[in-house]
N, CA, C and O atoms as a CHARMM CRD file, in Angstrom:
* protein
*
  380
    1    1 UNK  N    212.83300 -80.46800  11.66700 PROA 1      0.00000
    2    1 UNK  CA   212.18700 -81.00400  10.48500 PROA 1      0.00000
    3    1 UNK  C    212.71800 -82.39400  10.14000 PROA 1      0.00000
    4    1 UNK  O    211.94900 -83.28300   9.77500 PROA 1      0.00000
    5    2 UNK  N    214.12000 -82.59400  10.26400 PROA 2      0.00000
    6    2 UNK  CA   214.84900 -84.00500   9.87100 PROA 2      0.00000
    7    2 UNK  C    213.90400 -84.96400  10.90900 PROA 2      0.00000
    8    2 UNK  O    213.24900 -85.95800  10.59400 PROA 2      0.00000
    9    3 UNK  N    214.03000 -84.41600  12.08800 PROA 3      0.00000
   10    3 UNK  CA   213.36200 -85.50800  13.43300 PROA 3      0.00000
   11    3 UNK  C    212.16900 -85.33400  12.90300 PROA 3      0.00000
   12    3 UNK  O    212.22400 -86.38100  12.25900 PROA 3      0.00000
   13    4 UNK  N    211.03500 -84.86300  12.59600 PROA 4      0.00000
   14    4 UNK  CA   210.14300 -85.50000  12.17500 PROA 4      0.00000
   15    4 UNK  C    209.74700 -86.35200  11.09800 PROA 4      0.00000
   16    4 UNK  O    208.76400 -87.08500  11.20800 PROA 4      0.00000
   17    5 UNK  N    210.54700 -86.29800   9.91600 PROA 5      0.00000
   18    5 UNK  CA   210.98500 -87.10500   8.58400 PROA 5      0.00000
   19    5 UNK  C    211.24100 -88.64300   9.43800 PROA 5      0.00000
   20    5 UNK  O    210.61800 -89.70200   9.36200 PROA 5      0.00000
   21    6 UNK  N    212.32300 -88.28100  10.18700 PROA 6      0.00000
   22    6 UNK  CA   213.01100 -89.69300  10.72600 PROA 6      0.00000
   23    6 UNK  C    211.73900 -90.52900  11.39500 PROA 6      0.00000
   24    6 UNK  O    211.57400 -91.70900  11.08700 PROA 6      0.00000
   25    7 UNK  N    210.96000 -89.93900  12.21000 PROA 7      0.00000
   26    7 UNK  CA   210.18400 -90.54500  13.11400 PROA 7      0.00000
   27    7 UNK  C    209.10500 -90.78600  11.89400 PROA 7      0.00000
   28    7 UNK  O    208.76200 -91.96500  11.79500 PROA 7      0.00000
   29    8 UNK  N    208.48300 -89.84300  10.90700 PROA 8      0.00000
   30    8 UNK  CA   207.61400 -90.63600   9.63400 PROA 8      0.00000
   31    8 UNK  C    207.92200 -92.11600   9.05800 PROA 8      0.00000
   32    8 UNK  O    207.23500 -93.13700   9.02300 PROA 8      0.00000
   33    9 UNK  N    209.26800 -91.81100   8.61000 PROA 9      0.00000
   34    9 UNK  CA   209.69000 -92.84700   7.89600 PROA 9      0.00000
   35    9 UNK  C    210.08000 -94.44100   9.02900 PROA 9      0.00000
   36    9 UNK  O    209.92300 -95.58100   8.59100 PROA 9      0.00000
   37   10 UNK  N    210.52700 -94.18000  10.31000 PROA 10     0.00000
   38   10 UNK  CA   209.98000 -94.97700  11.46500 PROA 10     0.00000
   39   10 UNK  C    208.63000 -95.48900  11.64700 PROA 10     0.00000
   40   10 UNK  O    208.44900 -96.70500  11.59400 PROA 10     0.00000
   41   11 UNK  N    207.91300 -94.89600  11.80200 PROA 11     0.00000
   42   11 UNK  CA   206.26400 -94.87200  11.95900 PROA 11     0.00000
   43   11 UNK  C    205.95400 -95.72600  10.70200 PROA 11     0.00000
   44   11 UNK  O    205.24400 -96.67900  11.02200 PROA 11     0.00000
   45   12 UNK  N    206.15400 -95.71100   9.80900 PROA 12     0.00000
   46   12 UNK  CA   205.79700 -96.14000   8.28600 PROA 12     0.00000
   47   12 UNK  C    206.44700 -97.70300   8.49200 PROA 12     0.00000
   48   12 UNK  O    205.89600 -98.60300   7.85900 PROA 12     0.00000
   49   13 UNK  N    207.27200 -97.94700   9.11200 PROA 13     0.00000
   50   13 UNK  CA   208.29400 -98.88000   9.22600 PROA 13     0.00000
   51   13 UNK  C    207.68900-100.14900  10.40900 PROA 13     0.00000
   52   13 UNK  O    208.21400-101.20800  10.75200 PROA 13     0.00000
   53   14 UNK  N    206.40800 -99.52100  10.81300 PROA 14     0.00000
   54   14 UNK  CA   205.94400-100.29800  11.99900 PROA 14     0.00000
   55   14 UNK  C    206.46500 -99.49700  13.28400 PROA 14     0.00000
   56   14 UNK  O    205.92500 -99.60400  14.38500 PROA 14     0.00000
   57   15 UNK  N    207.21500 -98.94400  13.10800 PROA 15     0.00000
   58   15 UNK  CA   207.63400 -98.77400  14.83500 PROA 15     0.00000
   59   15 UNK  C    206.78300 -97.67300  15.54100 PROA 15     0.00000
   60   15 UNK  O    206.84700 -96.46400  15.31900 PROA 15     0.00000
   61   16 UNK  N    205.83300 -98.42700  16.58900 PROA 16     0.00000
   62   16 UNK  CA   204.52700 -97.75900  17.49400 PROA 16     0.00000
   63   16 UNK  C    205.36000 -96.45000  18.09300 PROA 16     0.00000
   64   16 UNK  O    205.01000 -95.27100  18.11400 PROA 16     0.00000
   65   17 UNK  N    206.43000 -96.99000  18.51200 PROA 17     0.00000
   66   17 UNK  CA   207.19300 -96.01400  19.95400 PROA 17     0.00000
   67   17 UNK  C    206.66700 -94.65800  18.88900 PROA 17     0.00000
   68   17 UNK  O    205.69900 -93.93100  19.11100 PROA 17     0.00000
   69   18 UNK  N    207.86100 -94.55300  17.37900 PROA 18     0.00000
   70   18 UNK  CA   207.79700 -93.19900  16.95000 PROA 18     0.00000
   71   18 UNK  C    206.07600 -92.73000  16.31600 PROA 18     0.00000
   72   18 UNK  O    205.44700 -91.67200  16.35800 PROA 18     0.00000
   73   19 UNK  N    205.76900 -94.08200  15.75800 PROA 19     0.00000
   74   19 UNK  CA   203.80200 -93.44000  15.68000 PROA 19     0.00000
   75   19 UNK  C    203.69800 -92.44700  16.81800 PROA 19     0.00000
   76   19 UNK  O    203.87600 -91.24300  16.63400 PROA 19     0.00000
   77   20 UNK  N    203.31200 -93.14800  18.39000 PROA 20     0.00000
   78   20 UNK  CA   202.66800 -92.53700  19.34500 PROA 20     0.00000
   79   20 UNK  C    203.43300 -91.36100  19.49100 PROA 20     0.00000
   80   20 UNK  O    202.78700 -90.37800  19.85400 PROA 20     0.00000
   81   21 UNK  N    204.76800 -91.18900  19.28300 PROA 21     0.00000
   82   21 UNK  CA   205.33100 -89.99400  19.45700 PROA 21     0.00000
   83   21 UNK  C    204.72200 -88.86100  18.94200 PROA 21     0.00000
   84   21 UNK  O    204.00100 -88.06600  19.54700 PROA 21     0.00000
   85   22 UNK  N    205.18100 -88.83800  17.38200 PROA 22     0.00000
   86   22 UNK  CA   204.42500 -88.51800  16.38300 PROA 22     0.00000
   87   22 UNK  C    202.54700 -87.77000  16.69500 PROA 22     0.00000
   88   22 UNK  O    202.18000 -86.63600  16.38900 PROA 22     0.00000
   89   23 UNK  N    201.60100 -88.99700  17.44700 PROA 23     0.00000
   90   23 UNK  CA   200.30400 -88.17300  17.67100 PROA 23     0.00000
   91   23 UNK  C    200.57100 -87.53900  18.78200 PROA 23     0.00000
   92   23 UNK  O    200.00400 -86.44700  18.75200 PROA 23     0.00000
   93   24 UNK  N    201.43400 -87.76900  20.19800 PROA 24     0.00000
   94   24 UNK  CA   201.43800 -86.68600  21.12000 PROA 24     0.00000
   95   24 UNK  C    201.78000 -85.59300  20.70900 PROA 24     0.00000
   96   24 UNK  O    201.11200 -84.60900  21.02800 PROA 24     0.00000
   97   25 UNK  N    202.97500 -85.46000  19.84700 PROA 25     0.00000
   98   25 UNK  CA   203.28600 -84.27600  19.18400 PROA 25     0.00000
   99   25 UNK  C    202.52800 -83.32600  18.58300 PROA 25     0.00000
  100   25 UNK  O    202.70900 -82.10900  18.57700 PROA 25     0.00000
  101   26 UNK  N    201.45100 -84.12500  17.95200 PROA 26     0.00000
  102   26 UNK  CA   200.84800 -83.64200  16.93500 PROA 26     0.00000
  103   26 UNK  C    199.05400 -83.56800  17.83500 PROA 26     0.00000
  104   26 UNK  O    198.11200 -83.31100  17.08600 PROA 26     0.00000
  105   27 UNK  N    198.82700 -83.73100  18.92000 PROA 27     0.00000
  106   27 UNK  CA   197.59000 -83.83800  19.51800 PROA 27     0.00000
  107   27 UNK  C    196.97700 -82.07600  19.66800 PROA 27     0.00000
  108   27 UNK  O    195.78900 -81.76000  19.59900 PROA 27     0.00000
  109   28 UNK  N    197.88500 -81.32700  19.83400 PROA 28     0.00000
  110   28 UNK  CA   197.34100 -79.85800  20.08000 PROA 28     0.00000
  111   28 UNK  C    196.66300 -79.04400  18.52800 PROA 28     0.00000
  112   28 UNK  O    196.07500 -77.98700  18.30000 PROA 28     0.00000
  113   29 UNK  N    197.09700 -80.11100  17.77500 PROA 29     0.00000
  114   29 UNK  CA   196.84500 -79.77500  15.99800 PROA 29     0.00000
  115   29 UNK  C    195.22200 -80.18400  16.44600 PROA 29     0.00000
  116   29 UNK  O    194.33100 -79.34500  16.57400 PROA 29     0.00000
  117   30 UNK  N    195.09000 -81.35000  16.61000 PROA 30     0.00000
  118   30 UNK  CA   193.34200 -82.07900  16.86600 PROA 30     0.00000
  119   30 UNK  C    193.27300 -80.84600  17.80300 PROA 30     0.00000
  120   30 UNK  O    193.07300 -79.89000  17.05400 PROA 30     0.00000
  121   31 UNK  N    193.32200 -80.53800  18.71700 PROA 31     0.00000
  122   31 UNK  CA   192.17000 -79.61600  19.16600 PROA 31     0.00000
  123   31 UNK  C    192.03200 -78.13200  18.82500 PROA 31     0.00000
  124   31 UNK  O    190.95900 -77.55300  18.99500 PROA 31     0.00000
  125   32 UNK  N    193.22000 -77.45600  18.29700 PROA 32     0.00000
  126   32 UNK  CA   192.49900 -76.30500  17.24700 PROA 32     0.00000
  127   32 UNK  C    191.81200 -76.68800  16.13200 PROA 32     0.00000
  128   32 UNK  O    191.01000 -75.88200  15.66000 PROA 32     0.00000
  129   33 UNK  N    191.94300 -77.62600  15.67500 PROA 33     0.00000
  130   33 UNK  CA   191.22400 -77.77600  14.23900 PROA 33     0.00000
  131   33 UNK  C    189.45200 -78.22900  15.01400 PROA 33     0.00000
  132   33 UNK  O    188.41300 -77.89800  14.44200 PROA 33     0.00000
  133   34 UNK  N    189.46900 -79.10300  16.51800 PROA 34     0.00000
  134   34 UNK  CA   188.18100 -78.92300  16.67900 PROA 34     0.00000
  135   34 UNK  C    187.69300 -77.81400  17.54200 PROA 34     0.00000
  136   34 UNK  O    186.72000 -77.99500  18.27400 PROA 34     0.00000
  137   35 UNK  N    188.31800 -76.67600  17.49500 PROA 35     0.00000
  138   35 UNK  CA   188.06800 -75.37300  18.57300 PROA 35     0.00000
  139   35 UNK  C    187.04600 -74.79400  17.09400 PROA 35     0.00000
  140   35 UNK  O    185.92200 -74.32600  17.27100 PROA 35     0.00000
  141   36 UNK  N    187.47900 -74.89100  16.12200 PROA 36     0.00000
  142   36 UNK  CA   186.63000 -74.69900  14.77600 PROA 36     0.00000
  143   36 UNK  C    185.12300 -74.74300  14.70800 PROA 36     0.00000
  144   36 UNK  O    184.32100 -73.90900  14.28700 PROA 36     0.00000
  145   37 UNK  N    184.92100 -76.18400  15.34200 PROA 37     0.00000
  146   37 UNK  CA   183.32200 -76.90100  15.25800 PROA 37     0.00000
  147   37 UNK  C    182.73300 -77.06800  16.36800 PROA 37     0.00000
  148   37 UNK  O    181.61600 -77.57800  16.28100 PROA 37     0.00000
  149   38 UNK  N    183.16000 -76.77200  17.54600 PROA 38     0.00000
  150   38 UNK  CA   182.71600 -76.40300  19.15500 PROA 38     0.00000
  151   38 UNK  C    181.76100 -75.70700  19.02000 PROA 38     0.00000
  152   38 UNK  O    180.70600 -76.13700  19.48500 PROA 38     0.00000
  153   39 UNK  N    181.76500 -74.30800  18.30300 PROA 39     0.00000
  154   39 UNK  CA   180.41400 -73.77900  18.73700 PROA 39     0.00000
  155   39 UNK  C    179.04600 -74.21900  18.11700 PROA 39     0.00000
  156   39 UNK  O    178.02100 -73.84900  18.68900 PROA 39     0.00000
  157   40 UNK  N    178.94900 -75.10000  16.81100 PROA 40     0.00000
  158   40 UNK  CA   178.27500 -75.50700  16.82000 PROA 40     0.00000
  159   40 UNK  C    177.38100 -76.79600  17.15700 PROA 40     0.00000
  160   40 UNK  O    176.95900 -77.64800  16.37400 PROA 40     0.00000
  161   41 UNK  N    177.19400 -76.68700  18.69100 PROA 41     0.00000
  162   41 UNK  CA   176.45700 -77.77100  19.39200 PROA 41     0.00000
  163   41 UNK  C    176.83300 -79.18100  19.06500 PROA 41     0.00000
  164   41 UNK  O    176.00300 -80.07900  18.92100 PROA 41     0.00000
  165   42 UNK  N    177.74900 -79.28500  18.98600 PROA 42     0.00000
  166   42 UNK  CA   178.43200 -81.13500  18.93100 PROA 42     0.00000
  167   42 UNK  C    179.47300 -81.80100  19.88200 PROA 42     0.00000
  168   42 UNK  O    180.54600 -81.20900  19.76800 PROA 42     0.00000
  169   43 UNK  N    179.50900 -82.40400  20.41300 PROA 43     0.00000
  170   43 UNK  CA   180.14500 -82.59700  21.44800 PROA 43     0.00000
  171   43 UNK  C    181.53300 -82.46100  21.36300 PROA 43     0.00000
  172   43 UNK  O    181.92200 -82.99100  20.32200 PROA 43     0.00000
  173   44 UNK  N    182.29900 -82.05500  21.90900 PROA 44     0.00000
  174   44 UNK  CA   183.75700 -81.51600  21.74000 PROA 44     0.00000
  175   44 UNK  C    184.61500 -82.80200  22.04200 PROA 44     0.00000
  176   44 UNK  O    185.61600 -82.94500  21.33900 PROA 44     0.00000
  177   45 UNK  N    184.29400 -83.96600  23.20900 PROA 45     0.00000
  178   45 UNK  CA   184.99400 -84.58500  23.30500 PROA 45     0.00000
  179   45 UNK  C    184.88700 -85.62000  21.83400 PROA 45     0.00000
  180   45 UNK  O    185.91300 -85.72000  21.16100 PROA 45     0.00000
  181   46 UNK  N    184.05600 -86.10900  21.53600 PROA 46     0.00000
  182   46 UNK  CA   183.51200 -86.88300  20.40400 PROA 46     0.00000
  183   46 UNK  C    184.23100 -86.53600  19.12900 PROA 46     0.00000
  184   46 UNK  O    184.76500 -87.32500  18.35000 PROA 46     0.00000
  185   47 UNK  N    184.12800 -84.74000  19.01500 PROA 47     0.00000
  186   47 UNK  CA   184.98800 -84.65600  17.76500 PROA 47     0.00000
  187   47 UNK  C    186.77800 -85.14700  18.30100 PROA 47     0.00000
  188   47 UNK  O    187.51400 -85.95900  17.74000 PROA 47     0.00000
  189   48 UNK  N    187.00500 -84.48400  19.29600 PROA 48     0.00000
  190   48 UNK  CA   188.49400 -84.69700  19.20400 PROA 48     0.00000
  191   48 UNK  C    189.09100 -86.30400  18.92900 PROA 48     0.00000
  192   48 UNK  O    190.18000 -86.68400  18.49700 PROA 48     0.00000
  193   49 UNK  N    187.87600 -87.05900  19.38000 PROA 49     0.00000
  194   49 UNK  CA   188.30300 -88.57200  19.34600 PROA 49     0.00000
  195   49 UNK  C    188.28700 -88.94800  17.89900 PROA 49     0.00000
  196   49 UNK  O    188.88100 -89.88300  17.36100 PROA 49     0.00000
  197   50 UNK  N    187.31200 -87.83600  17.24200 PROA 50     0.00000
  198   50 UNK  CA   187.56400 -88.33300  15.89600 PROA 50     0.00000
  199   50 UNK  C    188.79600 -87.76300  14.60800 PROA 50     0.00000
  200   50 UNK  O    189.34200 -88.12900  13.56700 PROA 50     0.00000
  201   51 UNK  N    188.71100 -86.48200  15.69700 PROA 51     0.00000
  202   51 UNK  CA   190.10500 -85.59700  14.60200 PROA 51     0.00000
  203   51 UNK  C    191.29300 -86.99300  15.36400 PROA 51     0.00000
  204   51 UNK  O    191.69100 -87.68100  14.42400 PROA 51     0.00000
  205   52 UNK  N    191.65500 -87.30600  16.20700 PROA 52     0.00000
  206   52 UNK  CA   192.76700 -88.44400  16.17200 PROA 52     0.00000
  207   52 UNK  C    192.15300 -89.31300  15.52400 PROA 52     0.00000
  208   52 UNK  O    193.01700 -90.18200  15.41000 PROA 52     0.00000
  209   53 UNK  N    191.15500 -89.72700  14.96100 PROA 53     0.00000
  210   53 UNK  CA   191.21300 -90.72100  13.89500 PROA 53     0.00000
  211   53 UNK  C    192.26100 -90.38000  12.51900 PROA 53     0.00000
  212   53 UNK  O    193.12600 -91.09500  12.01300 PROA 53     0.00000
  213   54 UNK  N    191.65600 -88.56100  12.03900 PROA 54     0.00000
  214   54 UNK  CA   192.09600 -87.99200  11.04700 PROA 54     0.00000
  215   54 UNK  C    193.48400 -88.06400  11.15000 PROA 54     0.00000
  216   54 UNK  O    194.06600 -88.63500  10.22800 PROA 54     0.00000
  217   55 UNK  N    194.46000 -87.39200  12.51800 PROA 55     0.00000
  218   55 UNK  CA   195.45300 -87.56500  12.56500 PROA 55     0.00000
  219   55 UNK  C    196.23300 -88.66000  12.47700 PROA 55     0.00000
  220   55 UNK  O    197.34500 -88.57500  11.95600 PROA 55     0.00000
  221   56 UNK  N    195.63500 -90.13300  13.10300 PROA 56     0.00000
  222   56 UNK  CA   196.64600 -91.32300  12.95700 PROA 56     0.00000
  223   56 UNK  C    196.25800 -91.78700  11.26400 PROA 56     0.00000
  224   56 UNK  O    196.83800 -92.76900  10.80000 PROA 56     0.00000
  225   57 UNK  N    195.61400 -91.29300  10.71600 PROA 57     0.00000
  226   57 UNK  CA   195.57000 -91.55500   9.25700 PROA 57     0.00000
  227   57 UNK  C    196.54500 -90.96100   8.69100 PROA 57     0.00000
  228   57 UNK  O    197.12900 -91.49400   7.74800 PROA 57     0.00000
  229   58 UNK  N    196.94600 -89.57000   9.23500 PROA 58     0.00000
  230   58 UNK  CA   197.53800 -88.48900   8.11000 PROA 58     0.00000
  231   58 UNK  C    198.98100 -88.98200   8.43800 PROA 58     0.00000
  232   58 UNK  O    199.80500 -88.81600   7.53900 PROA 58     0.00000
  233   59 UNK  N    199.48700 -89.67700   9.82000 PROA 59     0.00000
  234   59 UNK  CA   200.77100 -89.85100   9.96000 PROA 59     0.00000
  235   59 UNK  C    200.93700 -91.15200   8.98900 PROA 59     0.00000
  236   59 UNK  O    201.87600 -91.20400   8.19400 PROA 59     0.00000
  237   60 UNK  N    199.91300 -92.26900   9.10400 PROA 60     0.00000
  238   60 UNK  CA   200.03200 -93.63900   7.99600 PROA 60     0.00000
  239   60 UNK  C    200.07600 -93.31200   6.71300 PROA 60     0.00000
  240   60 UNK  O    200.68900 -94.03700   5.92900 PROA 60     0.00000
  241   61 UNK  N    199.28300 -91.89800   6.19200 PROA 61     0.00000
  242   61 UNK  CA   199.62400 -91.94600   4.52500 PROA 61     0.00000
  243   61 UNK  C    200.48500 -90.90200   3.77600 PROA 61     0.00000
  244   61 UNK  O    200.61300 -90.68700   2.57000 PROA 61     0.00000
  245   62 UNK  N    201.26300 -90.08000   5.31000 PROA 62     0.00000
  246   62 UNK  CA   201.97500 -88.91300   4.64600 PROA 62     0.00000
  247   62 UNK  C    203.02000 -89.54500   3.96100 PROA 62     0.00000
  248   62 UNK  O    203.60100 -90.61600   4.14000 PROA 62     0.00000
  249   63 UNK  N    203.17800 -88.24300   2.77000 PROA 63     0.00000
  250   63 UNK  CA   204.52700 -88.59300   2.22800 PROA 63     0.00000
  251   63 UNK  C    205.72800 -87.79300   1.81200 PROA 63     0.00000
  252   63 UNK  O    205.89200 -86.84500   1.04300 PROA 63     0.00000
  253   64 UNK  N    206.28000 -88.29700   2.36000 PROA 64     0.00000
  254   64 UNK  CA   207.56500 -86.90400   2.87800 PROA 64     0.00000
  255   64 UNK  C    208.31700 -86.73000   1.84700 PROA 64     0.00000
  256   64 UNK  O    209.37700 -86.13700   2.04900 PROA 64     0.00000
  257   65 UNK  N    208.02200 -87.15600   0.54600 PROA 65     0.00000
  258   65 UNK  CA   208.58600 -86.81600  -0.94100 PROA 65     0.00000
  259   65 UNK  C    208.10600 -85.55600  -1.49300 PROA 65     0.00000
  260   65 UNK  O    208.62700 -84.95900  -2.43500 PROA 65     0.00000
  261   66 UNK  N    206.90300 -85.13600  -0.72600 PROA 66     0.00000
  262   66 UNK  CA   206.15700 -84.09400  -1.53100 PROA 66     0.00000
  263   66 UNK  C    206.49400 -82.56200  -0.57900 PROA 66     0.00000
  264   66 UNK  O    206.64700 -82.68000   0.63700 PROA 66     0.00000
  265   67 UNK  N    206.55100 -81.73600  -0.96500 PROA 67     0.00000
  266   67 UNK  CA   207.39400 -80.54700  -0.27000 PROA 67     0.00000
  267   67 UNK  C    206.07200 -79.82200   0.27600 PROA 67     0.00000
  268   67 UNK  O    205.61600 -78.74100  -0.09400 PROA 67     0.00000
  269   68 UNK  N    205.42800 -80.95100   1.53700 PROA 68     0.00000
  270   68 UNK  CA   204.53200 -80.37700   2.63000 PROA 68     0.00000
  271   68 UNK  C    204.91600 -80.71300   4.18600 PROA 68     0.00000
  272   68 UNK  O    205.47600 -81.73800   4.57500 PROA 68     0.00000
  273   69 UNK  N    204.63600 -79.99700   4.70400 PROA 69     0.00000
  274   69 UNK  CA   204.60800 -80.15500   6.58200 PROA 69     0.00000
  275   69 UNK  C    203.58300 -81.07200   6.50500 PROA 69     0.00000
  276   69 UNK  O    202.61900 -81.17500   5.74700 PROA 69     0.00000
  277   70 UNK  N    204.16600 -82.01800   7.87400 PROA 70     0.00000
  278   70 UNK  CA   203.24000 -82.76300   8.52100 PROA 70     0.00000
  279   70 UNK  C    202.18000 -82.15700   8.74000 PROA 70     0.00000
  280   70 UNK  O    201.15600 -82.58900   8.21100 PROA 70     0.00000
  281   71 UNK  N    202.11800 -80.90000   9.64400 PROA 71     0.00000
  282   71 UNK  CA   200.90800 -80.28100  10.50200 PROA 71     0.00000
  283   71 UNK  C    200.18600 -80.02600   9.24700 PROA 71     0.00000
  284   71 UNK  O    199.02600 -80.38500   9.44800 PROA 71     0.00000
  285   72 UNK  N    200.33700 -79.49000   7.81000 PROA 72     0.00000
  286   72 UNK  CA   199.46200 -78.97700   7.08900 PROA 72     0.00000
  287   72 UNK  C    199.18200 -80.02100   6.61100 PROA 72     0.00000
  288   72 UNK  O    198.07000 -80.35700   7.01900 PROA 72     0.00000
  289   73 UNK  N    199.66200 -80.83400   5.85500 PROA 73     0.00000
  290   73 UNK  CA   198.83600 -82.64400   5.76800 PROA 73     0.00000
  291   73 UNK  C    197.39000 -82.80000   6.66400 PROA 73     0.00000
  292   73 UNK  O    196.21500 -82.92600   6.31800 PROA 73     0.00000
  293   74 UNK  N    198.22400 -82.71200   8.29500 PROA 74     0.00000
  294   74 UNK  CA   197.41500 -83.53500   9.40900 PROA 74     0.00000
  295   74 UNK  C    196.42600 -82.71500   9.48500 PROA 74     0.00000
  296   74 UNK  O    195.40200 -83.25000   9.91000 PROA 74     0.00000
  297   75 UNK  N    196.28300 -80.90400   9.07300 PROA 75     0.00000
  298   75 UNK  CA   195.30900 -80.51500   9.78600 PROA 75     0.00000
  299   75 UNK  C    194.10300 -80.32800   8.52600 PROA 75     0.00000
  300   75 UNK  O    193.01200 -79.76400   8.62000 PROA 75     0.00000
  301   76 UNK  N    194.61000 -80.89200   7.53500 PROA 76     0.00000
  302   76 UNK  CA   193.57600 -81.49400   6.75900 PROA 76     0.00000
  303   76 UNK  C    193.06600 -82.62900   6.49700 PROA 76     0.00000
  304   76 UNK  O    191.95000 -82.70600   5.98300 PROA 76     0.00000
  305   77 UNK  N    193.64600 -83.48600   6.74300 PROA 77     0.00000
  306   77 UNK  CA   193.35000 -84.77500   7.42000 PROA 77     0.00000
  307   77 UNK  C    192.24400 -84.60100   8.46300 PROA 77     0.00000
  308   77 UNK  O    191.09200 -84.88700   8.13600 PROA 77     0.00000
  309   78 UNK  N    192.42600 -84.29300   9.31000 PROA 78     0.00000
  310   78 UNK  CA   191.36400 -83.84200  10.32800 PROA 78     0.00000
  311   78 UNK  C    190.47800 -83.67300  10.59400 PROA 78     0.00000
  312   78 UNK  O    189.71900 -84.15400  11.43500 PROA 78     0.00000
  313   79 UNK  N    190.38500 -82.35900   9.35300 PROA 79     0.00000
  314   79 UNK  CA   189.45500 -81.61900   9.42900 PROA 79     0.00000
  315   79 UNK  C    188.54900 -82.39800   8.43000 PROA 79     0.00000
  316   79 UNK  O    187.35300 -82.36900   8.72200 PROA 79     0.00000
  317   80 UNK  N    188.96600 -83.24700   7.05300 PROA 80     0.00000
  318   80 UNK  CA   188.52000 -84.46100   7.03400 PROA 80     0.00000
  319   80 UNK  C    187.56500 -84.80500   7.53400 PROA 80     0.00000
  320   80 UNK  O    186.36000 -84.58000   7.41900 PROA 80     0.00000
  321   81 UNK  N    188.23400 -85.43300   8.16400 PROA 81     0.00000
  322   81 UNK  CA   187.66000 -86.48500   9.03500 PROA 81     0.00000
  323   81 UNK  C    186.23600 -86.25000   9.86500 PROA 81     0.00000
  324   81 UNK  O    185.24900 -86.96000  10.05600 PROA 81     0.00000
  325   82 UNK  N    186.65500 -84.77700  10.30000 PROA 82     0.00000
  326   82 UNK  CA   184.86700 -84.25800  11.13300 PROA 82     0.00000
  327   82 UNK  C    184.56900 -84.16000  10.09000 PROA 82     0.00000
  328   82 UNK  O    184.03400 -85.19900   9.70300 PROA 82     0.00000
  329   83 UNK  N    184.63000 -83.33400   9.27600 PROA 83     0.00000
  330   83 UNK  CA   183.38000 -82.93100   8.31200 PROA 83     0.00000
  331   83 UNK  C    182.85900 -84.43500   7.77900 PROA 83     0.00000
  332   83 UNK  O    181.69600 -84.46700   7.37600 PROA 83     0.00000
  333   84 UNK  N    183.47200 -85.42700   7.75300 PROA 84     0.00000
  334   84 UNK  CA   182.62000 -86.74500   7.32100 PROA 84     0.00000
  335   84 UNK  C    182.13800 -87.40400   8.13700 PROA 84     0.00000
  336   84 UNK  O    181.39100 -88.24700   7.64100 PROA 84     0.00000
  337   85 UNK  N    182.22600 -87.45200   9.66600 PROA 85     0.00000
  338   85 UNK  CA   181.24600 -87.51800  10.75700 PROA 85     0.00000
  339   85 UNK  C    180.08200 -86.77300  10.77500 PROA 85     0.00000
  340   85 UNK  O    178.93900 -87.20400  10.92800 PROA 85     0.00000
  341   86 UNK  N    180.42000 -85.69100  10.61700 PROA 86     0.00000
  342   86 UNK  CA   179.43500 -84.33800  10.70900 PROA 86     0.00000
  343   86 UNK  C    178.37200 -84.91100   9.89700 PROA 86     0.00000
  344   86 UNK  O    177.24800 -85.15300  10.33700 PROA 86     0.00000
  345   87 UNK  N    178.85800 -85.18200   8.37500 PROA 87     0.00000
  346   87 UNK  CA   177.50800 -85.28500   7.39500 PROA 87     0.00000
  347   87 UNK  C    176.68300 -86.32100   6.96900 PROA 87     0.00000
  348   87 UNK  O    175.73200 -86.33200   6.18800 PROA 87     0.00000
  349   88 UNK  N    177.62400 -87.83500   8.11800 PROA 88     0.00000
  350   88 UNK  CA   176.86600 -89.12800   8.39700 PROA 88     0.00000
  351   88 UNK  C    176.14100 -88.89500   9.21100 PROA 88     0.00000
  352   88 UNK  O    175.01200 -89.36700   9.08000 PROA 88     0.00000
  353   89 UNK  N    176.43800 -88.08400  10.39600 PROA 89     0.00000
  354   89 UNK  CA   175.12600 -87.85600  11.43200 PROA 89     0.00000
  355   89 UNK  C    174.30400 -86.75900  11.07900 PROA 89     0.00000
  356   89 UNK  O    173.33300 -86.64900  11.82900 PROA 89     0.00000
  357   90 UNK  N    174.36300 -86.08100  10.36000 PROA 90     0.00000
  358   90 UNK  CA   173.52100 -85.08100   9.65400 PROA 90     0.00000
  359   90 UNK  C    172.39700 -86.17500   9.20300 PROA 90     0.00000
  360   90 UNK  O    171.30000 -86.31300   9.74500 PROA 90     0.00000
  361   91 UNK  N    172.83700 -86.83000   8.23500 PROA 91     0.00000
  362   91 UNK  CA   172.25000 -87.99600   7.29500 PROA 91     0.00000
  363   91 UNK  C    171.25100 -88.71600   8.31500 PROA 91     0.00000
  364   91 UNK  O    170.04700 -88.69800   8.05800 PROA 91     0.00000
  365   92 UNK  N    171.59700 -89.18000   9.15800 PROA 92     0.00000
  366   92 UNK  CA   170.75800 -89.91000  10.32200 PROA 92     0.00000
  367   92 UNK  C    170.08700 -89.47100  11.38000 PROA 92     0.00000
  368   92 UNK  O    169.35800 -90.19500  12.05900 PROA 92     0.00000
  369   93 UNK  N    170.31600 -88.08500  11.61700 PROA 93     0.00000
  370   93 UNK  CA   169.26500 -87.16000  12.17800 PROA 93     0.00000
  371   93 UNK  C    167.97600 -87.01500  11.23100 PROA 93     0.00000
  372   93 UNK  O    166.84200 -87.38700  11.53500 PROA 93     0.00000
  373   94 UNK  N    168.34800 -86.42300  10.06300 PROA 94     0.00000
  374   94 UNK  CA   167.07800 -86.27900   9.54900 PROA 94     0.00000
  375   94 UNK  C    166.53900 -87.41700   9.05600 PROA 94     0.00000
  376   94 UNK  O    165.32800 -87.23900   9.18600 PROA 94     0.00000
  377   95 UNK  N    166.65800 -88.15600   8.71700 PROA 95     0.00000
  378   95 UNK  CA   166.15300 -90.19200   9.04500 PROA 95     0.00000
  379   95 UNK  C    165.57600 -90.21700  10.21300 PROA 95     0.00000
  380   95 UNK  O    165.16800 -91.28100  10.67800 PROA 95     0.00000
């Protein structure tokens, strides 16, 4: 738990090395959260590219003052993130 605090407050600090650490770590979070929205007919690779949008957001605005886990932050972050893809292309399908 300290090593991930350390590498937040790194990451926050500019330093890429502990960011990228940070999303490899955290990359198996993006694909259960899109094992979620797979079955309904959307492309799986497309979401995952977008749950790492959610995720490199959730590592830039977490804040490690507040007595939450990264993963539960990130996997709402995430999940975020599709559901607001989801309902822009919803929006432009039926357009």
């Amino acid at each position: 738990m300290e090593q991930v605090a350390e590498l937040i407050k790194k990451s926050q600090a500019g330093d890429r090395q502990a960011r990228d650490k940070l999303i490899a770590d955290n990359l198996g979070l993006v694909y259960s959260v899109v094992a979620r929205f797979a079955g309904r007919g959307h492309d799986r690779e497309e979401l995952v590219q977008i749950g790492s949008i959610g995720l490199i957001k959730a590592i830039n605005t977490f804040n490690t003052g507040k007595n939450i886990k990264l993963a539960t932050y990130a996997s709402r972050c995430i999940e975020n993130e599709i559901l607001m893809y989801l309902r822009r292309n919803s929006k432009t399908k039926m357009e």
